[in-house]
DRENSE-850395 format. One line per field, with one value per residue (C-alpha): residue number from 1; residue in one letter; x, y, z. Coordinates in steps of 0.25 Angstrom, whole numbers, padded with zeros to 4 digits. Each point is the difference from the previous one (the first is absolute). Layout:
resi	c(NUM,...) $
resn	c(a,...) $
xx	c(X,...) $
yy	c(Y,...) $
zz	c(Z,...) $
//
This chain:
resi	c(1,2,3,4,5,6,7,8,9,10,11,12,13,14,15,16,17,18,19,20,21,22,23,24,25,26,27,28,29,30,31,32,33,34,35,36,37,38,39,40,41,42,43,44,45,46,47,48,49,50,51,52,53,54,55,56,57,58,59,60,61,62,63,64,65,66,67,68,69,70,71,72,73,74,75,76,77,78,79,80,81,82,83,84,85,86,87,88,89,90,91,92,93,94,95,96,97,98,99,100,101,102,103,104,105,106,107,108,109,110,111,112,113,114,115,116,117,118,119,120,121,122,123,124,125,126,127,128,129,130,131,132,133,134,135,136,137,138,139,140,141,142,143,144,145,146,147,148,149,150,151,152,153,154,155,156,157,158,159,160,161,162,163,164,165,166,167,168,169,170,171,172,173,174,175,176,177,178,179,180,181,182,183,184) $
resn	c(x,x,x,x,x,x,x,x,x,x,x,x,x,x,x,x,x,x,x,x,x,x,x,x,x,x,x,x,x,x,x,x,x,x,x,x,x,x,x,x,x,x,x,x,x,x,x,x,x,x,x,x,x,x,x,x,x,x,x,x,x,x,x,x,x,x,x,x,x,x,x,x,x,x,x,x,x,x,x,x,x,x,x,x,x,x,x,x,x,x,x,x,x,x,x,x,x,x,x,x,x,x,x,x,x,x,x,x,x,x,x,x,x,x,x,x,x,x,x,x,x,x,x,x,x,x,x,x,x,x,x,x,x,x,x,x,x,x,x,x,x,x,x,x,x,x,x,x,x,x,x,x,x,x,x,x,x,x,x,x,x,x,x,x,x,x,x,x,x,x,x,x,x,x,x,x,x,x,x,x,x,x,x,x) $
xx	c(0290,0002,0012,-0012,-0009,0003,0003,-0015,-0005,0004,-0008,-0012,-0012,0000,0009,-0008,0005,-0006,-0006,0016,0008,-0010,0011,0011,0006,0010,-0008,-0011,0011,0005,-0013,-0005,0013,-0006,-0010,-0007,-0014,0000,-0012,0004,-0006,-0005,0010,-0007,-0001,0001,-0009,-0007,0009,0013,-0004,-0001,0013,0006,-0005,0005,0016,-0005,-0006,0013,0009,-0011,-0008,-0014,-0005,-0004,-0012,-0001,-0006,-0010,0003,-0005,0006,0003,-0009,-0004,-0012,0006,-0012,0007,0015,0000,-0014,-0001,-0002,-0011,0000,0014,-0004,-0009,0010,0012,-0007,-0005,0014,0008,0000,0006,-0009,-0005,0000,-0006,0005,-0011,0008,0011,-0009,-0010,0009,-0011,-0007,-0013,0001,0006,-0012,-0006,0009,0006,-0016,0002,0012,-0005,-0013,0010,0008,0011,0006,0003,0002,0011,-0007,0007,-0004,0003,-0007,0003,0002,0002,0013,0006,0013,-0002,-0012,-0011,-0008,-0003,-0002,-0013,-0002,-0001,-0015,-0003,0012,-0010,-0014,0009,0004,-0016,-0005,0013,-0004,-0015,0005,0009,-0012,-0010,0011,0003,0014,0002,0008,0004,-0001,0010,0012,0004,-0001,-0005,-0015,-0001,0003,-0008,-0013,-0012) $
yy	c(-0263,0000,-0009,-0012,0004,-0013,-0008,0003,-0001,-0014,-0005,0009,0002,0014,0010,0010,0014,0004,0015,0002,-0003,0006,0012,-0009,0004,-0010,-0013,0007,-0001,-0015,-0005,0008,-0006,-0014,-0002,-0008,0003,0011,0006,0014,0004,0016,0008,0003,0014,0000,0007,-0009,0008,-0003,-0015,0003,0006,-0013,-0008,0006,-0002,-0016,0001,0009,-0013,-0007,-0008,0000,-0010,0010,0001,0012,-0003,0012,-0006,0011,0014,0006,0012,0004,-0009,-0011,-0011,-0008,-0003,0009,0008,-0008,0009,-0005,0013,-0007,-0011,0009,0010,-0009,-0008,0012,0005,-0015,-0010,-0010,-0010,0008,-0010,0003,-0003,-0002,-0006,0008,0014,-0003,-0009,-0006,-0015,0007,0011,-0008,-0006,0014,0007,-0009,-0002,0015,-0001,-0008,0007,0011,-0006,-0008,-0010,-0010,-0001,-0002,-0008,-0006,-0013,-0010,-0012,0003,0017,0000,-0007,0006,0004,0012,0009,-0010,0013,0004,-0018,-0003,-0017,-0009,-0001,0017,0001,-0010,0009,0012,-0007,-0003,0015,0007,-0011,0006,0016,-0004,-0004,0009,0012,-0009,-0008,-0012,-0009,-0012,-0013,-0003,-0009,-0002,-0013,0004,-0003,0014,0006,-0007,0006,-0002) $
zz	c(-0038,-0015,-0002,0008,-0012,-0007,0012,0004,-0014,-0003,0013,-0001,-0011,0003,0007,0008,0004,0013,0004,0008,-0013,-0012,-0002,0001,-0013,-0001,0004,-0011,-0010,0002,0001,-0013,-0007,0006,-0008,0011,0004,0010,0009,0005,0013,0002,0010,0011,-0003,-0013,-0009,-0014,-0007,0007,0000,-0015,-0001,0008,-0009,-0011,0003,-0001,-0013,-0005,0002,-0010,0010,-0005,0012,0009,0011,0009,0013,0009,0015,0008,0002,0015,0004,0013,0002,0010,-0001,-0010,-0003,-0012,-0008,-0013,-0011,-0007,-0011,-0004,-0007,-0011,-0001,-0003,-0008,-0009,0000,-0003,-0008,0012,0008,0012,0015,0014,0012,0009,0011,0001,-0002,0012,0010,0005,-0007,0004,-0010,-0011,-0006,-0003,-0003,-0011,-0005,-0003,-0006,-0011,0000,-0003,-0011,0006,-0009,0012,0015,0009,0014,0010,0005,0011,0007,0013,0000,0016,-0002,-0013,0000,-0007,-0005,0010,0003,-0014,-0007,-0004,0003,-0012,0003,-0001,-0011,-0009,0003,-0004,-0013,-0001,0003,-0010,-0010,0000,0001,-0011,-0010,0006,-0007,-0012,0004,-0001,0010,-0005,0010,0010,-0003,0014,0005,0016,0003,0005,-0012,-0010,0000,-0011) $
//
């Protein structure tokens, strides 16, 4: 809600908007007028455009620290949670000057697909990746189905890491302490 806006924002790094709240007008205001870090998710039938237009009542209030987020869209096909929509990431980025993020996770629903799909997000542009992770999925208390382990979290990093290069990005090395996800 907007009046837990700087509740929130005095314990977290970032506040995220999820896909249900991204045309919650009021909550975009208060956390625009935060000037904390925010990551807005796409709706989940939002077109790039509205998702633009969201964003935009954040950047009215003055916050300039602002990533928008392509999590998957629903469509009729029904083998994944949502269909990630790769053709978002170049299109937003030519149309904004705001980090562009993937949600691999989230998009798919399933570890399986997580993996490629976020290898072809940043073969597509994506500035960085939202993945879920978990050392033991099967007994998560949320999201288990869709969490890569440490171990296939750290050969992601490895094979983004080489995409990244490969189109002339650079990712820097990670500051994590976890074995898992310090990779050469």
């Amino acid at each position: 809600a907007p009046e837990q806006v700087g509740l929130v924002a005095s314990y977290a790094d970032m506040l995220q908007i999820g896909a249900r709240n991204m045309q919650n007008f009021p909550l975009l205001n208060a956390v625009g007028e935060s000037q904390h870090p925010v990551l807005l998710k796409r709706g989940l039938s939002a077109t790039t455009e509205e998702l633009l237009m969201a964003a935009e009542y954040i950047l009215a209030r003055g916050n300039r620290r602002l990533a928008i987020c392509e999590r998957g869209i629903r469509t009729f096909e029904t083998s994944t949670r949502n269909t990630t929509d790769i053709n978002a990431i170049p299109v937003l980025k030519s149309l904004t000057h705001l980090p562009v993020m993937l949600d691999p996770s989230h998009s798919t629903g399933n570890w399986q697909y997580v993996t490629a799909v976020a290898r072809a997000g940043v073969a597509a542009g994506a500035d960085g990746l939202i993945v879920e992770v978990h050392p033991n999925p099967e007994k998560a208390l949320s999201d288990g189905g869709q969490s890569l382990k440490p171990e296939k979290f750290a050969e992601l990093v490895r094979q983004v890491r080489g995409i990244s290069e490969a189109v002339g990005r650079y990712v820097p090395p990670s500051k994590v302490p976890h074995k898992a996800a310090e990779v050469a």
